[in-house]
C-alpha positions, 0 to 999 in steps of 0.5 A: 500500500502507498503511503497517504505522503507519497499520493499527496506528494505526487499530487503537488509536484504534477501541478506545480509542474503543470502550472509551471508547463502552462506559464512556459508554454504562455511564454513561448507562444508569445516569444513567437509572436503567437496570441493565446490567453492562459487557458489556452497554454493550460490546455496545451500543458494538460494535453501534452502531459496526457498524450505523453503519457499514454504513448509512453505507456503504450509504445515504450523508448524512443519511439513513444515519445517520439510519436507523443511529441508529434502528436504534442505537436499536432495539439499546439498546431490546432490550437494555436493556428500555426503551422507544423514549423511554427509547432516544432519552434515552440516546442523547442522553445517551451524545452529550452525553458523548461530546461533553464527552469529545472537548472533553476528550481531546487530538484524535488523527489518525493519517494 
């Protein structure tokens, strides 16, 4: 059985690093001259995470996430109107800040 600390714990750390993911993506999108409101950015973050995590789970290594991050790019395409070169440039920009961000933050590992 897992222990109450380490749910709540695990709880905490998905949305701090959710609202964090919301408030890098807002920030790349702008850098790229792209409008969006912040639930759009959150929408983009919960989205990401989900489809991350399902095709990391179904199809392990590489080739998962390989296939969630082109579909992570789909999403930001969608819902941002822009096209896949302007979703990829994004993407690399929201991972060079979440990048500095975690060469910031304190590392935190609960378990």
């Amino acid at each position: 059985m897992v222990p109450l600390l380490y749910v709540v714990g695990d709880a905490i750390l998905f949305i701090v690093g959710l609202i964090i993911t919301t408030i890098i993506i807002y920030a790349a999108i702008h850098i790229m001259g792209e409008k969006g409101g912040w639930g759009k950015a959150f929408l983009a973050a919960i989205i990401g995470f989900i489809v991350y995590y399902i095709f990391h789970t179904l199809i392990s290594g590489l080739l998962g996430a390989l296939i969630g991050f082109i579909v992570w790019l789909y999403v930001i395409k969608v819902l941002y109107r822009v096209g896949w070169v302007r979703a990829f440039i994004t993407a690399v920009i929201v991972a060079i800040l979440i990048f500095i961000v975690g060469l910031i933050l304190p590392v935190v590992h609960v378990g």
